[in-house]
Backbone bond lengths (Angstrom), bond angles and torsions (degrees), N, CA, C in turn:
res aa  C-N    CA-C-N  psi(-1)  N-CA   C-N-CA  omega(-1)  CA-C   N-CA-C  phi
1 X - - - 1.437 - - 1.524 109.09 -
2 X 1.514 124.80 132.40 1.253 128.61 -159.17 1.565 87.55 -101.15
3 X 1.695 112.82 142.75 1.263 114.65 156.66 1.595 115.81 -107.11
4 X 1.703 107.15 160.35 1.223 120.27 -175.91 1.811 119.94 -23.42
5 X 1.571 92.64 -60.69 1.419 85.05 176.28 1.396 134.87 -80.85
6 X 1.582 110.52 -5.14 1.737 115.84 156.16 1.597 122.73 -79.74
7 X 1.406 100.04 -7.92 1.502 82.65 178.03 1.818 96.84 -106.00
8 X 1.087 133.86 -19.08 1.751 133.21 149.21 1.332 95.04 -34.17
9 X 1.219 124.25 -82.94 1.496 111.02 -154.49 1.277 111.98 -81.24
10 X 1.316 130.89 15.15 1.508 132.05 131.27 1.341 130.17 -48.45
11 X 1.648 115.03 -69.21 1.476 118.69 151.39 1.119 129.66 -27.72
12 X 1.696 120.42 -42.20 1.319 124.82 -164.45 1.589 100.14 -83.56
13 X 1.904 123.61 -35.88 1.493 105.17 -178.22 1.630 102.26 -78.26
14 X 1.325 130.97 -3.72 1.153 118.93 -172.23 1.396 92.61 -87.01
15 X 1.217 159.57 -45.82 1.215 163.55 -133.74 1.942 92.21 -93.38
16 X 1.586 100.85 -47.42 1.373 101.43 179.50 1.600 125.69 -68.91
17 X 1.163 111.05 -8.24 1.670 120.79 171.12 1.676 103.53 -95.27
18 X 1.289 124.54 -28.17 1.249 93.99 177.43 1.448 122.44 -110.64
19 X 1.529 121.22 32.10 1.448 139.98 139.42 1.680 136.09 -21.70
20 X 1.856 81.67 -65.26 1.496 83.80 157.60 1.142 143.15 -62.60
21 X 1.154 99.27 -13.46 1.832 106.24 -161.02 1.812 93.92 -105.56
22 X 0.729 110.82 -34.02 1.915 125.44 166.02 1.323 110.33 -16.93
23 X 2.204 91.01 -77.91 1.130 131.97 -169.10 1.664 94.51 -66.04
24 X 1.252 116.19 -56.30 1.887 89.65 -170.79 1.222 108.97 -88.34
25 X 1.735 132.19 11.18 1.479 117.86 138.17 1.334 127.02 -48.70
26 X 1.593 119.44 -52.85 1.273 137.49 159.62 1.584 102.77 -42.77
27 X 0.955 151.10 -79.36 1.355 159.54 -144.78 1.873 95.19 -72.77
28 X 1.339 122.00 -48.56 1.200 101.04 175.88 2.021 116.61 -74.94
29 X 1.390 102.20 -34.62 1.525 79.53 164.25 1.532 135.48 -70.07
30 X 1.425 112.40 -24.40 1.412 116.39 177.38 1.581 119.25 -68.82
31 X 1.239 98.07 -19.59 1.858 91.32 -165.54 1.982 89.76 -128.87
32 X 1.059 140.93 -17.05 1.011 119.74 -179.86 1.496 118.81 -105.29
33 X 1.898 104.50 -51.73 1.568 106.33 -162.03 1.631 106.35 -93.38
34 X 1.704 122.49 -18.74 1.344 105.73 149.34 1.248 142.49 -52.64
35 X 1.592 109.00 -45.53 1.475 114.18 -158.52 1.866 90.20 -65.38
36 X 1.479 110.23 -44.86 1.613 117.68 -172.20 1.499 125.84 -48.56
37 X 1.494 88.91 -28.31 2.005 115.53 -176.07 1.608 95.25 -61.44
38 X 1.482 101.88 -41.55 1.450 113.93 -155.27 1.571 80.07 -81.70
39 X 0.675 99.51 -121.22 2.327 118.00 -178.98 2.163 90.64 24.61
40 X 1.315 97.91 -34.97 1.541 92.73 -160.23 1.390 108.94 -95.75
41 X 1.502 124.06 -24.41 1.181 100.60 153.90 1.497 137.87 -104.76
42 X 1.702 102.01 14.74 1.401 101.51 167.03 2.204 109.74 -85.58
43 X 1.153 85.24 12.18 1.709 97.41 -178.75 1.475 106.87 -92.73
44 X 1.679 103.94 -31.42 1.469 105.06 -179.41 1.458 98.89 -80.56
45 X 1.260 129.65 -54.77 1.268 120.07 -173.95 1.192 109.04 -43.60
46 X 1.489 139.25 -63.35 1.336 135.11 -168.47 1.323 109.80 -43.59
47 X 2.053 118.58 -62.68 1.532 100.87 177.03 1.272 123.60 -69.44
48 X 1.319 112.47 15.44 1.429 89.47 164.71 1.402 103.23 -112.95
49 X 1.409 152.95 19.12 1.172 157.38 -176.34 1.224 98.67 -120.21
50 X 1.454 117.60 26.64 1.705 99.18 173.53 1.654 109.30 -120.78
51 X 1.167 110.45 145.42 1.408 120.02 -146.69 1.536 102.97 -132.81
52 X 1.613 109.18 152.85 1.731 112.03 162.12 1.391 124.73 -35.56
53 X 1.180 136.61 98.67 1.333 124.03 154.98 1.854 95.82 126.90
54 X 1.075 106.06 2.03 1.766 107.20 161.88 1.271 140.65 -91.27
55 X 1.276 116.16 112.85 1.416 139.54 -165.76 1.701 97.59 -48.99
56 X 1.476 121.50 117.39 1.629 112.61 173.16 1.818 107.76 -139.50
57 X 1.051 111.50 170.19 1.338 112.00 -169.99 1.469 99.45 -125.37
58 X 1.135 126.76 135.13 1.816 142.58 179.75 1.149 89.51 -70.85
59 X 1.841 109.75 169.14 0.988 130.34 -169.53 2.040 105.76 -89.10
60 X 1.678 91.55 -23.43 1.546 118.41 157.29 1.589 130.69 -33.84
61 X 1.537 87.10 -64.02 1.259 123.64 175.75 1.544 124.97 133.47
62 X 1.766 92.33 -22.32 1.662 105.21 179.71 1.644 106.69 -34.62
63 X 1.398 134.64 159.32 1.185 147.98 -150.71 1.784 92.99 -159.05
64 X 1.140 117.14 120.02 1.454 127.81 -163.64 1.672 106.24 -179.49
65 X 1.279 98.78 147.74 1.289 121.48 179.63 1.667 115.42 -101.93
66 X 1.511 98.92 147.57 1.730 98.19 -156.97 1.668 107.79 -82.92
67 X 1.390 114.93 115.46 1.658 102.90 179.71 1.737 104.27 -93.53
68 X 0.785 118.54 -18.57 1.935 126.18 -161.30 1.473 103.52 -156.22
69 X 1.558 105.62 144.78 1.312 97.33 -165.14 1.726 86.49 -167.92
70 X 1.133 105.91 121.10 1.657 142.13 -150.25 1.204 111.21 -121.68
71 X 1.511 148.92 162.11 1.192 151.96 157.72 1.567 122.67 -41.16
72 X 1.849 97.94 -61.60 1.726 109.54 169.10 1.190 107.07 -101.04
73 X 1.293 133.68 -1.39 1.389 107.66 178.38 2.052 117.68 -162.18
74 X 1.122 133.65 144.88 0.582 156.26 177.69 1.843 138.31 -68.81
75 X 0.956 123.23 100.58 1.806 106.89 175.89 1.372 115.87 -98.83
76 X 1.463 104.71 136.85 1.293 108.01 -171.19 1.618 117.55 -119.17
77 X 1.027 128.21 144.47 1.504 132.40 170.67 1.150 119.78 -90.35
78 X 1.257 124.47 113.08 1.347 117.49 -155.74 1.784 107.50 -104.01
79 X 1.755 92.86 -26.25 1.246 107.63 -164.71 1.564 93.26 -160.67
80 X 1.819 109.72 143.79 1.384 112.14 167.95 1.824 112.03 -20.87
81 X 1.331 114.66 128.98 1.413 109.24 156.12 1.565 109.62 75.23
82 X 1.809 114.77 -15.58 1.514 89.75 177.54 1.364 109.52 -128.29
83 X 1.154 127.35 123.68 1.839 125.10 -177.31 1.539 107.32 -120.85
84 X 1.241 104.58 153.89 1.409 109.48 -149.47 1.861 83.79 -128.35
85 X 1.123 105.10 -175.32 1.899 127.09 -168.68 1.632 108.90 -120.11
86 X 1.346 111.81 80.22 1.699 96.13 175.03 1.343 97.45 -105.68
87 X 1.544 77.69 176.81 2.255 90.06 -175.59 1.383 103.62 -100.40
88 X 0.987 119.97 136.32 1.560 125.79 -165.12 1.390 127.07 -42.33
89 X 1.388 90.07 -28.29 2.353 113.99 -161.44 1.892 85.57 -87.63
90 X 1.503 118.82 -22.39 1.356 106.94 -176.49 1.667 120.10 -68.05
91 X 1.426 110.18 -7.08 1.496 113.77 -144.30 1.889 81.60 -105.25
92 X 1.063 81.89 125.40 1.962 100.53 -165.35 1.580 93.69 -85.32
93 X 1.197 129.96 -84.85 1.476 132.42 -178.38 1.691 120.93 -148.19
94 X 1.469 116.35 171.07 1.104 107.07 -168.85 1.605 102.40 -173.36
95 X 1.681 111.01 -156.44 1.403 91.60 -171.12 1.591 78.63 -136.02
96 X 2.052 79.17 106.97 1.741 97.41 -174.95 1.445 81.90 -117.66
97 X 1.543 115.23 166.69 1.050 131.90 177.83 1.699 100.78 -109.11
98 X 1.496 125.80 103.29 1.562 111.47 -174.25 1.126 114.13 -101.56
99 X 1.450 96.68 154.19 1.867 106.56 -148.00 1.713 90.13 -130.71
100 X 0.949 95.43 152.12 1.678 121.20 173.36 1.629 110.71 -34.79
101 X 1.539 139.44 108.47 1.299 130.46 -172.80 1.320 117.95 -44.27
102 X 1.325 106.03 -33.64 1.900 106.71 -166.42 1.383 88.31 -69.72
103 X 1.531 130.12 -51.57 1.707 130.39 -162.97 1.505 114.57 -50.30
104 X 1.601 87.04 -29.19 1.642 94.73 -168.12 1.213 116.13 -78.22
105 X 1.361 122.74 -44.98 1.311 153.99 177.08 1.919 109.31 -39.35
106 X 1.434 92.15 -53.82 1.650 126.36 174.23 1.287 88.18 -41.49
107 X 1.595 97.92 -95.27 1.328 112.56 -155.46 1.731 131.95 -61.43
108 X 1.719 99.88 11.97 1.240 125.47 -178.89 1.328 110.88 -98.67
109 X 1.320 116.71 -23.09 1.433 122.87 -150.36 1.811 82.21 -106.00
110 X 1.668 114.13 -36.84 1.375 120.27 157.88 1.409 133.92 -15.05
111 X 1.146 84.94 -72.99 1.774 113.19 -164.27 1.794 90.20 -88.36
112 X 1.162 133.35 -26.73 1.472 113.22 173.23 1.454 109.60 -54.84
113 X 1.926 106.06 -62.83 1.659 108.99 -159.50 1.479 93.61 -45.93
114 X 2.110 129.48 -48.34 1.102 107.09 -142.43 1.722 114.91 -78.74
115 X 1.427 114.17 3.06 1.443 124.66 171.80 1.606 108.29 -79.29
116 X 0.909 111.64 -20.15 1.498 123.22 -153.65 2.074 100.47 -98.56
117 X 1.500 87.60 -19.27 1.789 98.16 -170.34 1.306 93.35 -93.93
118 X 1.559 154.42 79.27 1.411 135.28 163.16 1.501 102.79 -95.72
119 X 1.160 121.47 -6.85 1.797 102.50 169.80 1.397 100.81 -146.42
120 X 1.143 109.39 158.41 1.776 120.94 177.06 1.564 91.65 -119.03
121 X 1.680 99.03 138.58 1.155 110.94 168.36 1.745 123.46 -106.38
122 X 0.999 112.36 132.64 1.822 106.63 -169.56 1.196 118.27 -118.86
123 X 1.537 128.87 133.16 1.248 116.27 178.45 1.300 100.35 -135.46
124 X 1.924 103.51 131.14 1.372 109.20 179.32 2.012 115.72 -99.77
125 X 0.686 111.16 147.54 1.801 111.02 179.53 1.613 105.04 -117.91
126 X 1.606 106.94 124.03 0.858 111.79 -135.77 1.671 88.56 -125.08
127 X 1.239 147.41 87.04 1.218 154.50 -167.73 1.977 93.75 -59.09
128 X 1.505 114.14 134.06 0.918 143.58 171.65 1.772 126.96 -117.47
129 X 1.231 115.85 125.39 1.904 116.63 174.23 1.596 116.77 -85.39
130 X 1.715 112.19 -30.01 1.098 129.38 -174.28 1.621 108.65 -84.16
131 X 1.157 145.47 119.51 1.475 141.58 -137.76 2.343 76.77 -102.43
132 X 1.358 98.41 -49.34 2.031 98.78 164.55 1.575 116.66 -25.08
133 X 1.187 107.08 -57.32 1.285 135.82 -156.54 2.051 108.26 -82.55
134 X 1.372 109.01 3.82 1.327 108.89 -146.90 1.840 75.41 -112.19
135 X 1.215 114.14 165.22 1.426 121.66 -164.14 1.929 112.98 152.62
136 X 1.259 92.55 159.48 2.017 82.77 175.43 1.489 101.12 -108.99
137 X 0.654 121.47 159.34 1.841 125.34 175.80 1.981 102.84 -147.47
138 X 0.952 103.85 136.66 1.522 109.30 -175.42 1.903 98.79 -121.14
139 X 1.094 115.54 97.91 1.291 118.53 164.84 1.676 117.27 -76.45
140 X 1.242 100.98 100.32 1.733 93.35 152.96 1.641 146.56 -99.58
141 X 1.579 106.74 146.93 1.440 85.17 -145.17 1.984 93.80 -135.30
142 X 1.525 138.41 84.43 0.617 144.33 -167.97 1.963 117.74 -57.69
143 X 1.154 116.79 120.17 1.510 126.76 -165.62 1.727 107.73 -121.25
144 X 1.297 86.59 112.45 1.366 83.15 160.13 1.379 153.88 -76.53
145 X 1.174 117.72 130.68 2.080 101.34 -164.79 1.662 111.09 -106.55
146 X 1.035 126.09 153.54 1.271 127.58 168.83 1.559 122.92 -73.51
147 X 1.304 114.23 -149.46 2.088 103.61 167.58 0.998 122.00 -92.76
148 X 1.433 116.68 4.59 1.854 122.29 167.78 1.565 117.78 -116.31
149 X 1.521 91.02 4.34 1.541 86.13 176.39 1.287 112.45 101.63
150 X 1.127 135.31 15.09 1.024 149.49 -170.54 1.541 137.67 -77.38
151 X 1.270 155.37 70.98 1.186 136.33 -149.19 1.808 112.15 -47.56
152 X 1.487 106.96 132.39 1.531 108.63 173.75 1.657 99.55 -91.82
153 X 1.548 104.82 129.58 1.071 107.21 176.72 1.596 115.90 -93.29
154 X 1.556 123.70 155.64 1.182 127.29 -155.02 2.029 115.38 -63.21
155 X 1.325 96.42 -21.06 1.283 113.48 178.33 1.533 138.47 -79.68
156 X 1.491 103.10 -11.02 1.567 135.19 161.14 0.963 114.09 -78.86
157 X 1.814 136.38 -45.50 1.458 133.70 -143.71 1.472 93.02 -72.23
């Protein structure tokens, strides 16, 4: 039959064996799986802060400037006149300017619709008296936009 104070200092060596293992729980989150948490999403920020016309370096080493710039992948100028196809996760570092994720995110989701907009379609309804004369007609009428979306008017081009 165990008394009060033998089964206390039961608890207490059991508590004392699993110390160690505590401490290098602690020790692997402090020094390994934080710093890594971190490294990984300052990696996301960068690809997503990378923009037309930024100088970046492959994971290769190639050194090229960004002409096109895609979800998975990337075109690069490596040299007057020649641009090549990398995959985005290849592009190691560069001299990006990094911007706030939500901004980036924004202005990504931006620049998709406005690739995605090359023609506007218009339809006018056109009230008729003559029941002859009555019909649907769909005029389309292609507009050009600038980088904000802008209609270009005919007198600029």
């Amino acid at each position: 039959m165990m008394h009060g104070g033998e089964k206390m200092e039961d608890i207490m060596n059991m508590l004392g064996m699993f110390w160690p293992f505590l401490v290098l729980i602690a020790v692997f989150y402090f020094f390994m799986y934080r710093p890594q948490k971190k490294l990984q999403l300052e990696r996301g920020r960068f690809l997503l802060s990378l923009r037309k016309g930024d100088r970046v370096v492959t994971s290769g080493g190639v050194h090229g400037v960004i002409k096109v710039l895609r979800d998975k992948y990337v075109e690069l100028e490596i040299a007057p006149k020649v641009v090549i196809k990398v995959e985005k996760a290849a592009i190691h570092h560069g001299d990006v300017k990094l911007v706030d994720e939500k901004i980036a995110k924004e202005e990504a989701a931006k620049a998709k619709h406005q690739e995605n907009m090359e023609t506007q379609v218009t339809e006018e309804v056109i009230e008729v008296n003559d029941p002859k004369e009555a019909g649907t007609e769909v005029i389309e009428e292609v507009i050009e936009v600038d980088e904000n979306g802008k209609p270009i008017k005919e007198d600029k081009k």
